[in-house]
KESE-238992 format. One record per atom (N, C-alpha, C): atom name; x, y, z; residue in one letter. Coordinates in steps of 0.1 Angstrom, whole numbers. Layout:
<atoms>
<atom name="CA" X="X" Y="Y" Z="Z" resn="A"/>
...
</atoms>
This chain:
<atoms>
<atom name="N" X="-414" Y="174" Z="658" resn="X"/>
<atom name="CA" X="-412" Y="164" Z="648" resn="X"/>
<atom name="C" X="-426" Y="162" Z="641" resn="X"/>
<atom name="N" X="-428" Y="159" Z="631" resn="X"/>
<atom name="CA" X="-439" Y="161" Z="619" resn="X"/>
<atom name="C" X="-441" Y="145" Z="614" resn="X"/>
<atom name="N" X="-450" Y="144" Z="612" resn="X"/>
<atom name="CA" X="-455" Y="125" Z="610" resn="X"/>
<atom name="C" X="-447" Y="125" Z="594" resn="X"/>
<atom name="N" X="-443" Y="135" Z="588" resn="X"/>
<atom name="CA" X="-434" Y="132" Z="575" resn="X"/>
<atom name="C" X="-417" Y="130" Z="579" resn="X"/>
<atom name="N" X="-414" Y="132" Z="588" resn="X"/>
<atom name="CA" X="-401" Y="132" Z="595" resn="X"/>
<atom name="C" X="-401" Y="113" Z="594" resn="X"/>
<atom name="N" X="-412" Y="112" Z="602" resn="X"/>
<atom name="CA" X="-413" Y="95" Z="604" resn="X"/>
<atom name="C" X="-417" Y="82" Z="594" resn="X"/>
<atom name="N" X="-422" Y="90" Z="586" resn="X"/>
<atom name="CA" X="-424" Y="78" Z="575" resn="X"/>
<atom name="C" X="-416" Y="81" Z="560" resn="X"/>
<atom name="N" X="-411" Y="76" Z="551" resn="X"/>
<atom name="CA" X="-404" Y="75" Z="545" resn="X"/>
<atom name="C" X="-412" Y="81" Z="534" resn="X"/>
<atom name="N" X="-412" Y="89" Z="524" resn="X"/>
<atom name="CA" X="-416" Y="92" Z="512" resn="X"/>
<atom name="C" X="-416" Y="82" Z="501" resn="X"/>
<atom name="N" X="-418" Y="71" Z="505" resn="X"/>
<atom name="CA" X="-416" Y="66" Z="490" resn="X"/>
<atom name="C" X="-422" Y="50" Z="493" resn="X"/>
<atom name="N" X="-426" Y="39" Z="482" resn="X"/>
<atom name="CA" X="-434" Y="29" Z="492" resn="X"/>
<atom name="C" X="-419" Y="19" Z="493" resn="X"/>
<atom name="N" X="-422" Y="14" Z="501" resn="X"/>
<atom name="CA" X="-417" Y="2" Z="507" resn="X"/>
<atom name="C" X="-422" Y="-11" Z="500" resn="X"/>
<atom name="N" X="-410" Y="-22" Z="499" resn="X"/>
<atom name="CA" X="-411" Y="-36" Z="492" resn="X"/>
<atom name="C" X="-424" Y="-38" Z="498" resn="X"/>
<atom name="N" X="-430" Y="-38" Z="512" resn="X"/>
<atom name="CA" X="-441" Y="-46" Z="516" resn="X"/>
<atom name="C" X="-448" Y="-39" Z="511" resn="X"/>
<atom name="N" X="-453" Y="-24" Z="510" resn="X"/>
<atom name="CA" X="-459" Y="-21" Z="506" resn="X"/>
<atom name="C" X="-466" Y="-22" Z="493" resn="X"/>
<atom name="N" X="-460" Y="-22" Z="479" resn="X"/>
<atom name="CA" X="-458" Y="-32" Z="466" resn="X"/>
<atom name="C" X="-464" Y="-41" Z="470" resn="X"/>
<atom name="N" X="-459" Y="-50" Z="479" resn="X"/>
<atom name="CA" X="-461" Y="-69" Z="477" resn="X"/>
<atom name="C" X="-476" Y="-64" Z="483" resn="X"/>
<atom name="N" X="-480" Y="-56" Z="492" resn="X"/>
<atom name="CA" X="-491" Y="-58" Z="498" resn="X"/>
<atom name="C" X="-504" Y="-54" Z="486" resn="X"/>
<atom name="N" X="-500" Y="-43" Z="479" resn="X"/>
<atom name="CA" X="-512" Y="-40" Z="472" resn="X"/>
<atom name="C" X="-509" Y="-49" Z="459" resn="X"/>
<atom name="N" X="-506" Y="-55" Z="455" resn="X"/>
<atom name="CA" X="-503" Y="-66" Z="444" resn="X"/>
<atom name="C" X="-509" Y="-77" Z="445" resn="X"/>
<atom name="N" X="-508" Y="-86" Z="464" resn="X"/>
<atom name="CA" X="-516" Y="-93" Z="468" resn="X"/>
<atom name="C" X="-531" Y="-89" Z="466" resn="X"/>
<atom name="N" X="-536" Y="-71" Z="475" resn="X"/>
<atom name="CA" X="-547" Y="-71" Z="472" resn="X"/>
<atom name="C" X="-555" Y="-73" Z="459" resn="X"/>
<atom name="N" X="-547" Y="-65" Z="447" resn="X"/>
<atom name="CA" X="-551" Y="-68" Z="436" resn="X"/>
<atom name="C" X="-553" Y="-80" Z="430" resn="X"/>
<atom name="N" X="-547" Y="-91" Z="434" resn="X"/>
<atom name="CA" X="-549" Y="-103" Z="429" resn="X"/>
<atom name="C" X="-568" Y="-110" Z="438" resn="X"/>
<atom name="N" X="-566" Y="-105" Z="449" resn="X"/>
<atom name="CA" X="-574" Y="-111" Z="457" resn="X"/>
<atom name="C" X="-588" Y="-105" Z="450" resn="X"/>
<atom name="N" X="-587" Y="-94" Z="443" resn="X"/>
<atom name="CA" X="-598" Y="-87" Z="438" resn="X"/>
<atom name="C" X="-606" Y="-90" Z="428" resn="X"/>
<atom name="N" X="-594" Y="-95" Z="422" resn="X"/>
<atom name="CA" X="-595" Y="-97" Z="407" resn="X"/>
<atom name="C" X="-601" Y="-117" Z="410" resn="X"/>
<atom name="N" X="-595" Y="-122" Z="418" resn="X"/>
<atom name="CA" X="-600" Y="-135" Z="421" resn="X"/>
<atom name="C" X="-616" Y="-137" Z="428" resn="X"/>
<atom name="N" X="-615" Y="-127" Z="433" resn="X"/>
<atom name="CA" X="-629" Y="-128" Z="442" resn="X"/>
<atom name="C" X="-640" Y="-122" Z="431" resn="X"/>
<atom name="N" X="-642" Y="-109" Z="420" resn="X"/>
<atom name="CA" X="-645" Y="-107" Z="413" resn="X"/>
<atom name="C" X="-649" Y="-121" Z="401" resn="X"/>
<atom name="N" X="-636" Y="-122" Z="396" resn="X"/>
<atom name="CA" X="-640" Y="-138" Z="389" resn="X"/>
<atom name="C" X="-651" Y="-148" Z="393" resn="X"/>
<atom name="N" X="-647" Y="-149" Z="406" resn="X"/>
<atom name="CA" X="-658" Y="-162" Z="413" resn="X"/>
<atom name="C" X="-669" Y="-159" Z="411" resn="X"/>
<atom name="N" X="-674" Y="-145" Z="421" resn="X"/>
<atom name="CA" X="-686" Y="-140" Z="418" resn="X"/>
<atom name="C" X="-694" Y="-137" Z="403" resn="X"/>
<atom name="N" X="-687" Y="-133" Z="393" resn="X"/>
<atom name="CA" X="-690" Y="-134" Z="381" resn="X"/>
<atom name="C" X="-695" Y="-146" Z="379" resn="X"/>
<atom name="N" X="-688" Y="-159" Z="380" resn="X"/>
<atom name="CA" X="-691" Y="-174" Z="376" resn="X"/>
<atom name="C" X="-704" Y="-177" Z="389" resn="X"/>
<atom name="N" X="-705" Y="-176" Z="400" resn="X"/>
<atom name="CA" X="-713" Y="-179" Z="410" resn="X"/>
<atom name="C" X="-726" Y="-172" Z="409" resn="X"/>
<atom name="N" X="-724" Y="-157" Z="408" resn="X"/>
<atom name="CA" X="-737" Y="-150" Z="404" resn="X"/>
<atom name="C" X="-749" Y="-159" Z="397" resn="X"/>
<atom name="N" X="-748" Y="-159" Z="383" resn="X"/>
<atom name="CA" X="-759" Y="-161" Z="375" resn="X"/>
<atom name="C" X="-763" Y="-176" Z="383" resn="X"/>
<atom name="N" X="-760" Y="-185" Z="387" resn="X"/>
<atom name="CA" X="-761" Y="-199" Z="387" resn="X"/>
<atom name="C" X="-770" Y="-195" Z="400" resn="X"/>
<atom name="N" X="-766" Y="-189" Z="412" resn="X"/>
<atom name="CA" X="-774" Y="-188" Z="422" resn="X"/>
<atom name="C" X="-787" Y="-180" Z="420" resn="X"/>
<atom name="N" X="-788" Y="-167" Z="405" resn="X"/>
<atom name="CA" X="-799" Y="-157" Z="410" resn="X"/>
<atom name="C" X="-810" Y="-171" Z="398" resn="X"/>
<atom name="N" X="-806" Y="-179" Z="390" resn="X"/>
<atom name="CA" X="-812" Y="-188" Z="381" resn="X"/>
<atom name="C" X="-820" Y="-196" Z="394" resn="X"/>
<atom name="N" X="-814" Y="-202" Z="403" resn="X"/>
<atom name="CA" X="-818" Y="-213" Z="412" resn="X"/>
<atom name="C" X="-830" Y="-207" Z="424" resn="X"/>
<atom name="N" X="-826" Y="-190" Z="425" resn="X"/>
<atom name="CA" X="-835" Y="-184" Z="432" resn="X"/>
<atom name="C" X="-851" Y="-178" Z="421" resn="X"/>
<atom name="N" X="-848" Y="-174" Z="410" resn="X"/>
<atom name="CA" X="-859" Y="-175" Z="393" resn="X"/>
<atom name="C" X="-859" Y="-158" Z="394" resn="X"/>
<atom name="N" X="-845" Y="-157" Z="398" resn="X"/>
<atom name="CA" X="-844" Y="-139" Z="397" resn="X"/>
<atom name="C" X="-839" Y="-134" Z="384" resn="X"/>
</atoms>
């Protein structure tokens, strides 16, 4: 039996929800950092 026998060819709803979540979390954490950056390297005189 072959590890392709075992998993399905094609993604799965969680799989979707899962990378959708990550992309939000990316795109959210990204944002912050963009707004957070300048204000912290300003207070350090970087």
């Amino acid at each position: 039996m072959s590890i392709h026998q075992l998993r399905p060819p094609f993604a799965t709803k969680d799989d979707v929800s899962d990378a959708k979540y990550q992309i939000v979390v990316w795109v959210v954490a990204t944002f912050i950092l963009s707004q957070v950056l300048p204000i912290v390297l300003k207070k350090f005189g970087l």
